[in-house]
C-alpha positions as CSV (number, residue, x, y, z in Angstrom):
1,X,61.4,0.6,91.6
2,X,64.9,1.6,92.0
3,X,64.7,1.5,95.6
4,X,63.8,-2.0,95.9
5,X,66.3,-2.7,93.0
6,X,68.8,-1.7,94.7
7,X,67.9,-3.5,98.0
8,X,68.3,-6.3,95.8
9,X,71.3,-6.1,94.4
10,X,72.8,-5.0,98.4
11,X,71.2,-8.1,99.8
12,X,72.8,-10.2,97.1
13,X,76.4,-8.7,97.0
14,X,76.4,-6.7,93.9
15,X,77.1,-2.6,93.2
16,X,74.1,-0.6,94.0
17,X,73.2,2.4,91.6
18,X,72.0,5.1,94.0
19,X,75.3,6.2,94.7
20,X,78.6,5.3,93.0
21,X,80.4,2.0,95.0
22,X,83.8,2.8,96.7
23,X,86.7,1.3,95.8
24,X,86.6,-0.8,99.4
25,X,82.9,-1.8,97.9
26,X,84.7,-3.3,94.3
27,X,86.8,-4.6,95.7
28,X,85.0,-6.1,98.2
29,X,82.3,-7.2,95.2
30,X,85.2,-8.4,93.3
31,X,86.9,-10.5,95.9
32,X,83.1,-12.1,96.2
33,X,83.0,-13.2,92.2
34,X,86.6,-14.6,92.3
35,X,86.7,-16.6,95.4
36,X,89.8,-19.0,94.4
37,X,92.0,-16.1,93.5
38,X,92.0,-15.0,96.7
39,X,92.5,-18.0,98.1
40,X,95.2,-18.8,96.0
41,X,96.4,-15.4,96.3
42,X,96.5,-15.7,100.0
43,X,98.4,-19.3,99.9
44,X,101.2,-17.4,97.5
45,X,101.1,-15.0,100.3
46,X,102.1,-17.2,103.0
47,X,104.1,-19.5,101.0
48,X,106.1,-16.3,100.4
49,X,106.0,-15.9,104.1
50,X,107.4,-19.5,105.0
51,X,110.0,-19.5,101.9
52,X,111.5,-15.8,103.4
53,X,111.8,-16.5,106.5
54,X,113.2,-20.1,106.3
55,X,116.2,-18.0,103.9
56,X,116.4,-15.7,106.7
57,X,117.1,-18.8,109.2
58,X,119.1,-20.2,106.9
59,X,121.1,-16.8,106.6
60,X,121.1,-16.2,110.7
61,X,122.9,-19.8,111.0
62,X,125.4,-19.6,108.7
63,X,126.5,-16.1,110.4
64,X,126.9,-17.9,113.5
65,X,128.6,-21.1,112.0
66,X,130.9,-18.2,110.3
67,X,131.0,-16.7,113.7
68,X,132.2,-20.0,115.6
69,X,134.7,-21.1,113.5
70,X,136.0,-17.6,113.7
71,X,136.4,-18.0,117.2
72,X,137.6,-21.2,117.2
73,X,140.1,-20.4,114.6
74,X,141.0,-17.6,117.0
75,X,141.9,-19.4,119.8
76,X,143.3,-22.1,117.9
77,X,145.7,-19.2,116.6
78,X,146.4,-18.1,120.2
79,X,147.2,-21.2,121.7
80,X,149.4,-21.8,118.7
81,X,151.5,-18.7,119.2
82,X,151.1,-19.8,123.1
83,X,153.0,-23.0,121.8
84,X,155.4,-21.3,120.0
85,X,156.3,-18.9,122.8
86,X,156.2,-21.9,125.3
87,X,159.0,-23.7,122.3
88,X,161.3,-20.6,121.9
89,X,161.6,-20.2,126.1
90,X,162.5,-24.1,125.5
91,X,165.0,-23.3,123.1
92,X,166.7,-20.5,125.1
93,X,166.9,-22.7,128.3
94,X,168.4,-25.6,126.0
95,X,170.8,-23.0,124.5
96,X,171.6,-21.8,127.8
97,X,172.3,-25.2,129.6
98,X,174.3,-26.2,126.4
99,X,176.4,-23.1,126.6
100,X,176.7,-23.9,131.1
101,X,178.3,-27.5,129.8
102,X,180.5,-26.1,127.3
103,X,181.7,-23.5,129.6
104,X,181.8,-26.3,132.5
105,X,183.7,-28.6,130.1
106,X,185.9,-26.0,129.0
107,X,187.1,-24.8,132.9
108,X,187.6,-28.6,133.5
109,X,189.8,-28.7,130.2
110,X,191.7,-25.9,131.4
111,X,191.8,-27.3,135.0
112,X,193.3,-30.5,133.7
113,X,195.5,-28.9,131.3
114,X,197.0,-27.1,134.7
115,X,197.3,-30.1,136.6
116,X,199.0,-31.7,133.4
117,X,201.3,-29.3,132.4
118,X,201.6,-28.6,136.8
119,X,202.7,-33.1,136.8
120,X,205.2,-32.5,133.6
121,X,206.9,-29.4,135.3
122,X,207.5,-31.6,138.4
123,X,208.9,-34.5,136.5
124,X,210.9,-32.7,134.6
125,X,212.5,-31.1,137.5
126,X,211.6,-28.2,137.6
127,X,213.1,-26.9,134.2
128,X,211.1,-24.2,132.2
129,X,209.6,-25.0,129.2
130,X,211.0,-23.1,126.3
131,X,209.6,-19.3,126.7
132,X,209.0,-19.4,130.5
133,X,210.7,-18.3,133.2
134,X,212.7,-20.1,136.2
135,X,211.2,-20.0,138.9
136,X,212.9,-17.7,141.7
């Protein structure tokens, strides 16, 4: 009878009737009448997998392209402003030198202007120019 009916029916993968199957028994009775949707199913499943994690590794590299070029751009700044420190100490020793020669060029302008004026006093005898004094 229904015992051996139901024997049956266990041996050869389908529901039994002398209790009610649980849903892990449909289901697994169900995944054994549509083979290929499962195994399609499962293919989705990992293509899923493959195409997530490949965006996720394509996401983790551009972060660290982003992130090199942000440090090289960084030190490319520093050395930059390193350059432009290194050029305005430049400038300033230029300037400085240029002002030493026009102040050197200047005191031997005046010095020759004294020896000059020193040369006309004694060939013109001694006289004082107009607005200066005799000498005592």
């Amino acid at each position: 009878g229904a015992v051996s009916r139901d024997l049956s029916h266990f041996l050869s993968g389908e529901p039994i009737t002398a209790r009610p199957p649980s849903p892990v028994m449909k289901l697994r009775y169900w995944l054994k009448k549509h083979p290929k949707l499962l195994s399609r199913s499962f293919a989705l499943a990992a293509a899923l997998v493959v195409i997530g994690s490949g965006s996720l590794w394509i996401q983790a590299e551009r972060a660290r392209v982003k992130s090199q070029a942000s440090e090289r751009n960084e030190i490319i700044a520093r050395l930059n402003e390193q350059k432009a420190k290194e050029q305005a100490r430049a400038a300033q020793a230029m300037e400085k030198k240029a002002k030493e020669n026009a102040l050197d060029a200047l005191q031997d302008a005046l010095q020759q202007s004294n020896i000059l004026k020193k040369q006309q006093e004694a060939q013109s005898g001694d006289k004082p120019a107009a607005g200066e004094r005799a000498p005592k």
